[in-house]
C-alpha positions as CSV (number, residue, x, y, z in Angstrom):
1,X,4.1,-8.7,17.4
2,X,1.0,-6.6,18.1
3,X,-2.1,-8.0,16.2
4,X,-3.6,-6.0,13.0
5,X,-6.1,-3.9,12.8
6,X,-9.2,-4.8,10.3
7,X,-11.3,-2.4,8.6
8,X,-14.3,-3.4,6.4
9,X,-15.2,-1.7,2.9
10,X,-17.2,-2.8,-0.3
11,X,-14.2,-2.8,-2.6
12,X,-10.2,-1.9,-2.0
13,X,-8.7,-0.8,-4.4
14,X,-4.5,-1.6,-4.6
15,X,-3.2,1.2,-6.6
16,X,-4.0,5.0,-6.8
17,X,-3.4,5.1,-10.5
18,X,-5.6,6.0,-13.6
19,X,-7.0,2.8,-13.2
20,X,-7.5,2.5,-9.7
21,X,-9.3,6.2,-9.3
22,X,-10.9,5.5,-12.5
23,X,-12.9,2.7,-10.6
24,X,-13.1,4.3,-7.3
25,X,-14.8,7.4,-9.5
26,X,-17.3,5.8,-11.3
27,X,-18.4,3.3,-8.2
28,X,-19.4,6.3,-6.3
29,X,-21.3,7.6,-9.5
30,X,-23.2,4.4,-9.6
31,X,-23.4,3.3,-5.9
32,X,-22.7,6.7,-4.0
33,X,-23.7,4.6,-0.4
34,X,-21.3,2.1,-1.3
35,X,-17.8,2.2,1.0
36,X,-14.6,2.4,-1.6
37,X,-10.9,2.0,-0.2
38,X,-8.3,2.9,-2.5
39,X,-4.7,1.8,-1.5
40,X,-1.2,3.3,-2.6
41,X,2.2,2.5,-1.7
42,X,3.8,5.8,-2.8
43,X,3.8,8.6,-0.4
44,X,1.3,10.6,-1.7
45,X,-1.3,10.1,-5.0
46,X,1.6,10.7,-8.0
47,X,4.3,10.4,-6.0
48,X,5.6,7.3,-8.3
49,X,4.5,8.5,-11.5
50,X,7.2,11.0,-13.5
51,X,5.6,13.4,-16.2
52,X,5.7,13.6,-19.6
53,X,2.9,11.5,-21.3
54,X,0.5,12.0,-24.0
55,X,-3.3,11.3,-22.7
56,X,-6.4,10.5,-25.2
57,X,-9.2,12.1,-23.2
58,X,-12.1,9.6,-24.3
59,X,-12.3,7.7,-21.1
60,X,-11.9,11.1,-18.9
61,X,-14.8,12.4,-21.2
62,X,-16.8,9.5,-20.2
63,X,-16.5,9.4,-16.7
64,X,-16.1,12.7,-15.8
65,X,-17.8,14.9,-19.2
66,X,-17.1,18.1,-17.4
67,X,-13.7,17.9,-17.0
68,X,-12.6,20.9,-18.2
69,X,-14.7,22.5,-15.8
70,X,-13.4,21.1,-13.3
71,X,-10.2,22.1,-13.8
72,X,-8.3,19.2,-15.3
73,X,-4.6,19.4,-15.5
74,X,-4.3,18.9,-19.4
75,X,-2.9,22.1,-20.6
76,X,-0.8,21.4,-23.6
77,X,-2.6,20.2,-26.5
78,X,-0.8,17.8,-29.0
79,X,0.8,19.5,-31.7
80,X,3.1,17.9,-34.4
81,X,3.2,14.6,-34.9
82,X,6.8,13.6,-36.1
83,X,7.9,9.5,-36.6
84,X,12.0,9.4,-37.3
85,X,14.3,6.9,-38.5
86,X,17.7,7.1,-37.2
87,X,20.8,6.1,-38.8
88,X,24.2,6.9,-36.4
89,X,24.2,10.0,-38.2
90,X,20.5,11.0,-40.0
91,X,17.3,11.0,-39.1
92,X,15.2,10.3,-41.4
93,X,11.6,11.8,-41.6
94,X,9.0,8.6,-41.9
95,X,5.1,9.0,-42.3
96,X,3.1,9.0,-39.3
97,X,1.4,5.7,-38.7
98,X,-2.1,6.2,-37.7
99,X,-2.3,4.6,-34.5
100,X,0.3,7.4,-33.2
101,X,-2.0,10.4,-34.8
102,X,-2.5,12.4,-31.6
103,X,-4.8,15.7,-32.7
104,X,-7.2,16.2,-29.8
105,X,-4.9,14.5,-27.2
106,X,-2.8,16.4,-24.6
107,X,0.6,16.3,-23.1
108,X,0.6,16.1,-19.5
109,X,1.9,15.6,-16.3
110,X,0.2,12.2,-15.2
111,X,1.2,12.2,-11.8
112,X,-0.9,16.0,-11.6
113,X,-3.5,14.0,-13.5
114,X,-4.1,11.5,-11.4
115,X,-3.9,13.7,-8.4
116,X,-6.6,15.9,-9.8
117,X,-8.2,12.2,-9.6
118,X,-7.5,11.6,-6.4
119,X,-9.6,14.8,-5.8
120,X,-12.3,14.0,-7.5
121,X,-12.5,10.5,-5.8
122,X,-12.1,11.7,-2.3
123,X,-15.1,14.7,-2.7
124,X,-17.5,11.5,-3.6
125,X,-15.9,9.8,-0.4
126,X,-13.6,7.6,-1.5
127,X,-11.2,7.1,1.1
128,X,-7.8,6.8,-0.2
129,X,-4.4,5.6,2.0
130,X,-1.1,6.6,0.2
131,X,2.1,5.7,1.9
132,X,0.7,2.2,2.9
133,X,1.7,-0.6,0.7
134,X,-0.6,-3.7,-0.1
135,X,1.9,-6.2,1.1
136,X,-0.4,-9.4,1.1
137,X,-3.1,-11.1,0.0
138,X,-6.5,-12.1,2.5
139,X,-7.9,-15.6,1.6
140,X,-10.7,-17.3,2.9
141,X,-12.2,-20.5,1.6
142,X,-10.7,-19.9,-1.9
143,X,-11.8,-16.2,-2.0
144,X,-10.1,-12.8,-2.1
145,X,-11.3,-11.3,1.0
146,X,-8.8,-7.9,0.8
147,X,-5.4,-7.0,1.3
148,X,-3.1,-6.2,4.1
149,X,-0.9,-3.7,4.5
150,X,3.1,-4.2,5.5
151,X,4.5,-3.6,8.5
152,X,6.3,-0.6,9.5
153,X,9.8,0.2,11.4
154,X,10.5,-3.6,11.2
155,X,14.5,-3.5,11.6
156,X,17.1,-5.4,8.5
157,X,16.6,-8.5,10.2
158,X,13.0,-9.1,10.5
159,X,12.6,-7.9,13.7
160,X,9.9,-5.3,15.4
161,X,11.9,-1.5,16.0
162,X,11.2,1.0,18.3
163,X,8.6,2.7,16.0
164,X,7.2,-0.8,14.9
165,X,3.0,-0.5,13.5
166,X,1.6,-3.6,12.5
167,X,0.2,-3.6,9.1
168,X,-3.9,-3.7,8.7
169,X,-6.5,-5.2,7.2
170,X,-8.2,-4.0,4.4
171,X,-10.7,-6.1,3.9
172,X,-13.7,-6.2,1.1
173,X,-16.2,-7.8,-0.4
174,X,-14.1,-7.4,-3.6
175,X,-10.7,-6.1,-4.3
176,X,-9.4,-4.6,-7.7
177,X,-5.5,-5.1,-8.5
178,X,-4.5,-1.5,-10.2
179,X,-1.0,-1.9,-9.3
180,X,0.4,-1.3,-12.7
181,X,3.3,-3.3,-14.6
182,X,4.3,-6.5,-12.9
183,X,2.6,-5.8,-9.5
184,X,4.0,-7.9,-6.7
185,X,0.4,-9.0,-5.8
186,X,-0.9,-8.9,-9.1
187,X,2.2,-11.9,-9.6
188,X,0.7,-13.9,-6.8
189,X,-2.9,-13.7,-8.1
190,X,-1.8,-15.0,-11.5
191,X,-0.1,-17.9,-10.3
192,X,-2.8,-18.7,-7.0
193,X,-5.4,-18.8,-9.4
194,X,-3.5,-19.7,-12.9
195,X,-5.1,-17.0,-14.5
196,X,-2.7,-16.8,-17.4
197,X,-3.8,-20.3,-18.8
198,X,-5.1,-19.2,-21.5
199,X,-3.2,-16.5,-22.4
200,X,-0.1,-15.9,-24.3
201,X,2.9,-15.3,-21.9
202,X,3.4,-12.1,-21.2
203,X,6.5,-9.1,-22.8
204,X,7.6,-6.0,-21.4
205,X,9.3,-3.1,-22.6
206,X,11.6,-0.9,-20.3
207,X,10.6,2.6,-20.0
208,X,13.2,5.1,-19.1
209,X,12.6,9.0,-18.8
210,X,14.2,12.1,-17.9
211,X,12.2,15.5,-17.6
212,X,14.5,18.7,-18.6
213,X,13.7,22.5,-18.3
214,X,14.9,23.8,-21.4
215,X,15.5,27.7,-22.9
216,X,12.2,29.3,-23.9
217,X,14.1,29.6,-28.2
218,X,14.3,25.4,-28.0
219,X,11.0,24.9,-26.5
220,X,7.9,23.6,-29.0
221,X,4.8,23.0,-26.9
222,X,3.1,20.3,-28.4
223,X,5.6,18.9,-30.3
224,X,5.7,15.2,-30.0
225,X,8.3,13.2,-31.8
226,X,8.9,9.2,-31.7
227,X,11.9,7.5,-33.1
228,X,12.9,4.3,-34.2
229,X,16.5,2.7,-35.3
230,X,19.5,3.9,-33.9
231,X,21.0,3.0,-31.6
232,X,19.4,-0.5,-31.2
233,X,20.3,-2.9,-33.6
234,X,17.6,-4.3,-36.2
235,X,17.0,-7.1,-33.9
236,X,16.0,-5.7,-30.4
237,X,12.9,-3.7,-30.6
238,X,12.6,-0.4,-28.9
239,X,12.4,3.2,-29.9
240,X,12.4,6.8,-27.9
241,X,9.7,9.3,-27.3
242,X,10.1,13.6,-27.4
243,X,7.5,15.8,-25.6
244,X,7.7,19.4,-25.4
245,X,4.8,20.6,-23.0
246,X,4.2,22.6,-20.3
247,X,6.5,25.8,-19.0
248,X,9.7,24.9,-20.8
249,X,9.3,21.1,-20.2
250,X,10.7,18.1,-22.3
251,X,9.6,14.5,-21.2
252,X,12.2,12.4,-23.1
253,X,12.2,8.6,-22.8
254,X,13.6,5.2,-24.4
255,X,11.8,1.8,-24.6
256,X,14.0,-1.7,-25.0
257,X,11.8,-4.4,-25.3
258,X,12.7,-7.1,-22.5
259,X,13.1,-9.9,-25.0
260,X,15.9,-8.9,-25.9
261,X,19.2,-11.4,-26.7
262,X,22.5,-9.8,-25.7
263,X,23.1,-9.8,-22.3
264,X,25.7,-7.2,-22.8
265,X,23.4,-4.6,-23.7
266,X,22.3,-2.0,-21.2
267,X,18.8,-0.1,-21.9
268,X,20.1,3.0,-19.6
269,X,23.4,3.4,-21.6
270,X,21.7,3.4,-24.9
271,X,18.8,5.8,-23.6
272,X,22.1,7.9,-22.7
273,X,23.5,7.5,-25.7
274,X,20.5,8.3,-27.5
275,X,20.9,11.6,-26.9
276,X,24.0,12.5,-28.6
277,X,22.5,12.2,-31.9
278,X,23.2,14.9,-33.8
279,X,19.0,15.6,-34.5
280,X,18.0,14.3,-30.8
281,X,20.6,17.0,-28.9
282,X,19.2,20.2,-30.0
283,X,16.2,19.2,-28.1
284,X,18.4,19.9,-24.8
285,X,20.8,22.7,-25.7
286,X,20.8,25.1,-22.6
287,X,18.5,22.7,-20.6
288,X,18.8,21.4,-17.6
289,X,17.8,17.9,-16.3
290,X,15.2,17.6,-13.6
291,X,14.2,14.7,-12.9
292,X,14.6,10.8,-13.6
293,X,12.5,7.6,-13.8
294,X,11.9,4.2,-15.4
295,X,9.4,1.5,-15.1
296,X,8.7,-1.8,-17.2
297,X,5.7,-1.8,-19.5
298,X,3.1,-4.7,-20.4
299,X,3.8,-5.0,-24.3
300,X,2.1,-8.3,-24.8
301,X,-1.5,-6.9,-25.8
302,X,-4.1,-8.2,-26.8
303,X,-2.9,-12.0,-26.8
304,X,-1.3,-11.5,-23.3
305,X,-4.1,-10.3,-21.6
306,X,-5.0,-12.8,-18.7
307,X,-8.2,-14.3,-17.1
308,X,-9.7,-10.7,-15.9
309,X,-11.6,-11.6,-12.7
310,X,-10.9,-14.3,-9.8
311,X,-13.0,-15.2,-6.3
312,X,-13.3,-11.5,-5.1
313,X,-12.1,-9.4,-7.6
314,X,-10.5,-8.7,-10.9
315,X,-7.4,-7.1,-12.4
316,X,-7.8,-3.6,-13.9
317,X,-5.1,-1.6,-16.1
318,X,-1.6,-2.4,-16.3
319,X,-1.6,-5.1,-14.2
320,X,-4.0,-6.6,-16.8
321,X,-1.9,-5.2,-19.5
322,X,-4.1,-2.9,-21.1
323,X,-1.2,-0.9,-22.6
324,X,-1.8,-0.3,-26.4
325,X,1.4,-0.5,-27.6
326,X,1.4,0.7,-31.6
327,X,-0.5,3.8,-30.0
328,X,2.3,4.2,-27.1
329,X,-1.0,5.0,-24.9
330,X,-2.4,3.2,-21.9
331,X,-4.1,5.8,-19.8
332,X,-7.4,5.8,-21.7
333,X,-7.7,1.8,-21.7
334,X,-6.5,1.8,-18.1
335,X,-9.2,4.5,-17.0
336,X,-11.9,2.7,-19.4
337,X,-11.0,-0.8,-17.7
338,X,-10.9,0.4,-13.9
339,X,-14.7,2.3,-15.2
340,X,-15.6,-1.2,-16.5
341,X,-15.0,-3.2,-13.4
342,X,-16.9,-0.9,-11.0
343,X,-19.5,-1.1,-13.8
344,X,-19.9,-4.6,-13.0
345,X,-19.3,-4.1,-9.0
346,X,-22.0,-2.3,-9.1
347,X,-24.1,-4.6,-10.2
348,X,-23.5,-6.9,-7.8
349,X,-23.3,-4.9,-5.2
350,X,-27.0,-3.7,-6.2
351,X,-28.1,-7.6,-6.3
352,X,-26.5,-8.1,-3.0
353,X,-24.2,-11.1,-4.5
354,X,-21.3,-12.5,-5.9
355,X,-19.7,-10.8,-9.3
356,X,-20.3,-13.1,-11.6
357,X,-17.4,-14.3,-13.0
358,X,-18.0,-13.6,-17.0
359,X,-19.7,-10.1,-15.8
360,X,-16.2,-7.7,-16.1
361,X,-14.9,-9.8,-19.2
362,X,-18.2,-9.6,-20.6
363,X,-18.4,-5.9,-20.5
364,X,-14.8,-5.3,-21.3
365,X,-14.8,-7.2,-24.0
366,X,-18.1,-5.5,-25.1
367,X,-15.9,-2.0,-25.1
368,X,-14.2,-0.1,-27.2
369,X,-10.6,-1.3,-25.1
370,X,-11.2,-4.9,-26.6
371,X,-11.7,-3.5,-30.2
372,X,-8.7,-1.2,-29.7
373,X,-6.6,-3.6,-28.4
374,X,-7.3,-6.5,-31.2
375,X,-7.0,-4.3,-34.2
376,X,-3.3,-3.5,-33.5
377,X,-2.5,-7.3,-31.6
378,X,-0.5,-8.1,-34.3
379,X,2.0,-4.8,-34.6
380,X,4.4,-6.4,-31.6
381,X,5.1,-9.8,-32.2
382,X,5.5,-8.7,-35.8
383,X,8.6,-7.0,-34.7
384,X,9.9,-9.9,-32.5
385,X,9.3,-12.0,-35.7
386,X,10.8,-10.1,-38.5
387,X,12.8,-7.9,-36.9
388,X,13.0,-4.0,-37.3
389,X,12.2,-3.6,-40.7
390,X,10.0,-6.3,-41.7
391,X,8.4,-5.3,-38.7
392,X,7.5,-1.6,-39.9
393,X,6.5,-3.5,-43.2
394,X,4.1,-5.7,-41.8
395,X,2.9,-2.8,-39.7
396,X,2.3,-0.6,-42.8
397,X,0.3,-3.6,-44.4
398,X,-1.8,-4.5,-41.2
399,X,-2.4,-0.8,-40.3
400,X,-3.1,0.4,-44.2
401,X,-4.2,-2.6,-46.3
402,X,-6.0,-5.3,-43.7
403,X,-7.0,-2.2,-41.4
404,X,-6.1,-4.7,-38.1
405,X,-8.7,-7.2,-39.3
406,X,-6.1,-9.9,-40.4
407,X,-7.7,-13.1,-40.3
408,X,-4.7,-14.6,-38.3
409,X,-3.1,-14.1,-34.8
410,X,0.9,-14.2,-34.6
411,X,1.5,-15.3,-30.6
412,X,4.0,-14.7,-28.1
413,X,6.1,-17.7,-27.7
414,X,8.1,-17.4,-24.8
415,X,8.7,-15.3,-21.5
416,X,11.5,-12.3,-21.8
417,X,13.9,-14.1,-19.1
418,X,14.5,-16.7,-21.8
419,X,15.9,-14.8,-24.4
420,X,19.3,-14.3,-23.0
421,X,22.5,-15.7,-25.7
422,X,25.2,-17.0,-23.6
423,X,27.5,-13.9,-22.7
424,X,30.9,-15.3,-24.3
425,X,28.9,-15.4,-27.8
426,X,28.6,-12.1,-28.0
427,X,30.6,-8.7,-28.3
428,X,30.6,-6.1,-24.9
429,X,28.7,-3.5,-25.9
430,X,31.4,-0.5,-25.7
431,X,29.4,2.5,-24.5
432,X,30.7,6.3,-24.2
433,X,31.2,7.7,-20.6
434,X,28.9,10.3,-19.6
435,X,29.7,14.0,-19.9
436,X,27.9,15.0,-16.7
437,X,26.1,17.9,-18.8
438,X,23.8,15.7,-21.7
439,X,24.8,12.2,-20.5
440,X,24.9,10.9,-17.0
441,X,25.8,7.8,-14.8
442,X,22.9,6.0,-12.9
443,X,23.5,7.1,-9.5
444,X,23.4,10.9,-10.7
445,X,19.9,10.1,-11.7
446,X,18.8,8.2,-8.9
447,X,19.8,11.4,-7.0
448,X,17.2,13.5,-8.5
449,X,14.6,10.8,-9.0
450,X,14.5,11.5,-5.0
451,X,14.1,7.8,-4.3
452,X,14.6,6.9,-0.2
453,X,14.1,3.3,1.4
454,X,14.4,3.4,4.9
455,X,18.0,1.8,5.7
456,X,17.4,-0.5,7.8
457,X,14.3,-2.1,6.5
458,X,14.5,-5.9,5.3
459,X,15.8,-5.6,2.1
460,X,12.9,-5.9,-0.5
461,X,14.8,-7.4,-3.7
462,X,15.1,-11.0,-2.7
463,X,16.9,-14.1,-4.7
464,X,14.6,-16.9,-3.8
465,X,18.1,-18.9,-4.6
466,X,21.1,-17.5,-3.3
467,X,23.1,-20.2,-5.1
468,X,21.9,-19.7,-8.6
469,X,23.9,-16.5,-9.1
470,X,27.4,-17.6,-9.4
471,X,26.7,-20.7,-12.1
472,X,24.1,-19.0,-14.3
473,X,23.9,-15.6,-13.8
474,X,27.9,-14.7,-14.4
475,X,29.0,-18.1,-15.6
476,X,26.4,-18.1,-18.0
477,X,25.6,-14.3,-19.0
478,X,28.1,-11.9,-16.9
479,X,25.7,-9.8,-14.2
480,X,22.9,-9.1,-16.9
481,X,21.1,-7.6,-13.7
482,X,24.3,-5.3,-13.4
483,X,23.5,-3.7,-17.3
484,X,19.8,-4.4,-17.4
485,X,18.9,-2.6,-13.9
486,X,18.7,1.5,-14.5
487,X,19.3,2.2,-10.9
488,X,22.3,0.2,-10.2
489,X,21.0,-1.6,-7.8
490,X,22.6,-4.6,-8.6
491,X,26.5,-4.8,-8.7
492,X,28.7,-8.2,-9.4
493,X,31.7,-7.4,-6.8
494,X,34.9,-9.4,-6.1
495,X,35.6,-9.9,-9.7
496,X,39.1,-9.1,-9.9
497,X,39.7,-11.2,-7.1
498,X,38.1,-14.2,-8.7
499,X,35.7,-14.6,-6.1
500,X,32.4,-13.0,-7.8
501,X,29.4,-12.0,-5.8
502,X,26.2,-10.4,-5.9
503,X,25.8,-6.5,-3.9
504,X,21.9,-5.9,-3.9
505,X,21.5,-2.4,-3.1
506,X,18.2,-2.2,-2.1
507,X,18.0,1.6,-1.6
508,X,18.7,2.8,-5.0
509,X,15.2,0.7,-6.4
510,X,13.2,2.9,-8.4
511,X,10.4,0.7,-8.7
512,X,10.6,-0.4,-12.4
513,X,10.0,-4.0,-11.8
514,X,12.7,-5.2,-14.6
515,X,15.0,-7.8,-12.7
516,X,11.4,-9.5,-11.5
517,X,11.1,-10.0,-15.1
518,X,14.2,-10.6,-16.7
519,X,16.2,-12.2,-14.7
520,X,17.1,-15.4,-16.7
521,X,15.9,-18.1,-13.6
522,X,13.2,-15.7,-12.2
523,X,15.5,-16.2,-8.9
524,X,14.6,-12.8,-8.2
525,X,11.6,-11.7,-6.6
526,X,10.4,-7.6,-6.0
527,X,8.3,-7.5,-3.3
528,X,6.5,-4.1,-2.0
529,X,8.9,-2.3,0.4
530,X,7.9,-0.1,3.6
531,X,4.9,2.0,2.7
532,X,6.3,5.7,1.3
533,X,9.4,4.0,-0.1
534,X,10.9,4.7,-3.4
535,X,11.1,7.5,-5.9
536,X,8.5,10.8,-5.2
537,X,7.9,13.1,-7.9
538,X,6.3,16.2,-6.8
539,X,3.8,18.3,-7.9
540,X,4.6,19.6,-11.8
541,X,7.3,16.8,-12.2
């Protein structure tokens, strides 16, 4: 094989998210000579990030005060704020917690959002890479040194094709991890230099979300509605979110927390399901659905957050889990930690010397992130303790009597692939076939996510076991993978022939990271596939 390429910068950057172009923006502002790499495994800026999210423009304001001006994509101002209960049949109208106010926040399309950042980084010179993945990690004498880049056109079984290109170096004198949920390198980081020691062990939710054009007489611009209830039972956390934004747009989405117990349940069939409710389907009547996503979400908070910084860098954003859950926001703290970190870069790059280790924890901790983050630390675990509705009790007393200054801390007490109840001691979960116009099967939306994996690249879902599968993951709990995954990627075959085996198909990945963290051995492991793999949103989705 030919050898790599190596090109030298200040700081890389692995991810073109908020986070990631957050950094890169403000470096620039505070060390305009300073060379800044930003690296992104999608095809394009946005190309892995569907719409439909509601932004809280305080760290935007901060780093870029004119944004306005400058033409930033947030068009739709939040409107009404409605919080629903739902019974199989009601909905019923609850008050609004605080934390999910949203006057003065806008409903947008993120991955337009971040492209706009992408502009904005690349006219202070930032030099951003999209459709090259950050495949590895560059150590030297115990220090992050960069990150290089996968190969491309390397053939199914590992070896060089006819269009083979050696990945290249990127390499730094310190890298930021902005990869979001459950990055792949972000995973190695955490266990090379045990940075979650000290730290609760980490949940996740998963996201799924479809965007739908619906008629102008069912559209409400600015409405935003969350629900909790049906139909998840009072034990498995979760809930849906309802924007109305844009020209005729609805982002909808639904959330399962990843600690959940019955491996008979499948987040993308109740998300489906979800919609049939007889208050949830007027939202679509006469729409159309255009487009389809999911992707796992760092719900531990404040007690999960890891060690921040490590020889040669630090983690910023989701890979850090900055996600403020109760809120059901992470774009501001994301932005607001990525502006942090270069903060401290800075710094060091001005002194001409090594980031001190305390300096990014230090100033994050000094921010309004940290205080954000511990005043509602206490909202999720509640809900894993007590269940639905002694968690919306305890939430109402920490958010309305102790104002999220409760002298105790509840913890997370175990990782989400432990969770799982033997399969024979539970009920199938019987869920209703799809009707093709409101509810639909996972391959129809993989379709029109627009995902594509080159076919004969090495397949980049991988069971560090092979043998694992047949005595705990269908003795033991029936294919969880084959419910839990919202791609169908993962299919038990040969059953009725009472010879079962796992399919992995690789192609149909939509990059949401869940059977990395579910799966109950942790046999499986997501690595980055070829660069420009995986779903692409365009511009407006």
């Amino acid at each position: 094989m030919s050898e790599r390429e190596a090109m030298e910068f200040d700081v890389v950057i692995v991810g073109a998210g908020p986070a990631g172009l957050a950094a890169a923006i403000r470096l620039k502002q505070l060390a305009p000579e300073a060379t800044v790499c930003v690296v992104e495994k999608g095809g394009e800026v946005g190309a892995h990030i569907l719409s439909g999210a509601v932004i809280e423009p305080r760290a935007l304001a901060e780093l870029l005060p004119d944004w306005q001006e400058r033409g930033a994509p947030l068009t739709t101002p939040a409107g009404e704020d409605r919080f629903i209960f739902l019974t199989a049949t009601r909905s019923i109208r609850l008050p609004t917690p605080p934390q999910m106010h949203n006057q003065g926040n806008y409903i947008v399309s993120l991955g337009n959002v971040v492209r706009w950042l992408g502009q904005q980084a690349e006219e202070l010179g930032v030099e951003i890479y999209p459709g090259f993945a950050a495949a590895e990690l560059l150590e030297e004498d115990g220090r992050i040194v960069g990150v290089a880049t996968g190969d491309m056109g390397v053939e199914k079984g590992g070896e060089p094709g006819p269009n083979y290109q050696p990945g290249m170096e990127l390499r730094a004198t310190y890298t930021l991890f902005g990869e979001g949920c459950r990055g792949s390198l972000t995973k190695k980081l955490i266990e090379r230099f045990d940075l979650r020691a000290e730290s609760d062990p980490p949940t996740y939710g998963l996201g799924i979300k479809e965007l739908w054009e619906v008629p102008a007489e069912v559209h409400r611009p600015g409405l935003i509605e969350h629900s909790v209830g049906w139909p998840l039972n009072a034990g498995t956390y979760g809930g849906s979110w309802l924007y109305h934004w844009g020209d005729r747009m609805v982002s909808y989405g639904f959330v399962v927390g990843l600690d959940y117990k019955n491996p008979w349940l499948s987040p993308f069939d109740e998300m489906q399901r979800f919609k049939t409710h007889p208050d949830v389907r007027k939202h679509f009547e006469g729409g159309r659905r255009i487009s389809y996503g999911a992707r796992a979400l760092s719900e531990g908070g404040f007690q999960s957050i890891p060690k921040l910084t490590f020889p040669g860098g630090a983690l910023i954003g989701d890979s850090a889990g900055f996600l403020n859950v109760p809120k059901i926001k992470g774009t501001h703290t994301a932005m607001k930690s990525g502006m942090v970190a270069a903060e401290a870069l800075a710094e060091a790059l001005a002194g001409n010397k090594p980031i001190e280790p305390t300096a990014f924890t230090d100033k994050i901790k000094a921010s309004w992130v940290w205080e954000e983050l511990s005043a509602c630390r206490n909202i999720r675990p509640a809900f894993s303790k007590f269940g639905l509705y002694g968690g919306i009790a305890y939430s109402a007393l920490d958010t309305f009597i102790l104002r999220g200054k409760a002298p105790w801390t509840m913890r997370h007490r175990h990782n989400d692939n432990e969770t799982l109840v033997d399969a024979a001691k539970v009920r199938p979960i019987a869920y209703p076939k799809p009707d093709g116009k409101l509810t639909f099967d996972r391959l129809s939306s993989v379709f029109i996510s627009n995902t594509n994996h080159e076919e004969n690249q090495p397949v980049h879902l991988r069971l560090r076991d092979p043998s694992l599968w047949k005595g705990v993951n269908w003795d033991e709990y029936r294919s969880p993978e084959s419910r839990y995954c919202p791609a169908g990627v993962y299919e038990a075959v040969g059953v009725e022939e009472g010879e079962p085996r796992l399919q992995i198909n690789a192609q149909n990945c939509v990059h949401c990271k869940t059977c990395d963290i579910k799966d109950p051995t942790q046999n499986i492991d997501w690595a980055v596939p070829e660069g420009g793999g995986g779903p692409n949103y365009p511009g407006g989705m």
